[in-house]
C-alpha positions in Angstrom: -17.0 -20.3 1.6 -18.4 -16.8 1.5 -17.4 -16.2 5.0 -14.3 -16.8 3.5 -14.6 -14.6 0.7 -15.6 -11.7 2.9 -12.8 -11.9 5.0 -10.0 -11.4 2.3 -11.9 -9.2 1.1 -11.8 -7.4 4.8 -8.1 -8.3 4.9 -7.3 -6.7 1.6 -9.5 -3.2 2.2 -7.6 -2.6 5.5 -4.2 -3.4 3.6 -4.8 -1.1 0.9 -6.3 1.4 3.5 -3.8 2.1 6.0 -1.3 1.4 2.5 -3.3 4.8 1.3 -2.9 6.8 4.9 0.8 6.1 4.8 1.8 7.1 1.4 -0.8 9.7 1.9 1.5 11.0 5.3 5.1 10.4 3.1 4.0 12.1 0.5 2.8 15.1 1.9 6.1 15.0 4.5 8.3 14.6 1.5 6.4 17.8 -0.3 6.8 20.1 2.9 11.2 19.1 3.0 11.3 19.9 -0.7 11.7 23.3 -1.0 13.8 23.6 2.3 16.3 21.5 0.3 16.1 22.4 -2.9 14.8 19.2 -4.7 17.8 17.4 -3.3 15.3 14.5 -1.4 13.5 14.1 -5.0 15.1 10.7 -5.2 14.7 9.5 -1.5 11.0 10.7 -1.3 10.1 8.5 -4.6 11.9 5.5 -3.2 10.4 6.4 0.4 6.9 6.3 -1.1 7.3 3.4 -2.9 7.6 1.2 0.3 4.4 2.0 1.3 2.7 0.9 -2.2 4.5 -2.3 -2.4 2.8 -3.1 1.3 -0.3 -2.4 -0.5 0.4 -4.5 -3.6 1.9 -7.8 -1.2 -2.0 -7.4 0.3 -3.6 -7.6 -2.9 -1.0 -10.7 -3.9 -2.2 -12.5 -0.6 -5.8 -11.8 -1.2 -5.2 -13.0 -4.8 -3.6 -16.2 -3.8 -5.6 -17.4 -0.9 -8.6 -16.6 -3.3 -6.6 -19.2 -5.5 -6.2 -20.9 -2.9 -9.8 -21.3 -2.0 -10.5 -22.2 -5.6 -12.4 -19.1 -6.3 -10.2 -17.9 -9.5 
């Protein structure tokens, strides 16, 4: 069982890793466009970085529930 343990653990690290590097690489895409358009992205660069976040947050949901699953909470 702790093999088990350590590999959703593994799973959800590299989730919420590369779910880091990519809002990271929006964010910092949607910063340089700003001022070239005059705040009119705002909007689409807040919903553009949310889609990164929610990949990180189904990650943590799946390591949550096969943890569940496991009958470790």
């Amino acid at each position: 069982m702790g093999l088990a343990v350590v590999a959703v653990g593994a799973f959800a690290g590299v989730v919420e890793f590369f779910s880091g590097w990519y809002v990271g690489s929006v964010c910092a895409k949607a910063i340089k466009v700003l001022p070239q358009t005059r705040g009119g992205i705002f909007i689409n660069a807040i919903v553009l970085t949310s889609l990164p976040q929610l990949l990180g947050v189904f990650g943590m949901v799946f390591s949550i529930m096969t943890l569940s699953l496991i009958g470790l909470m």
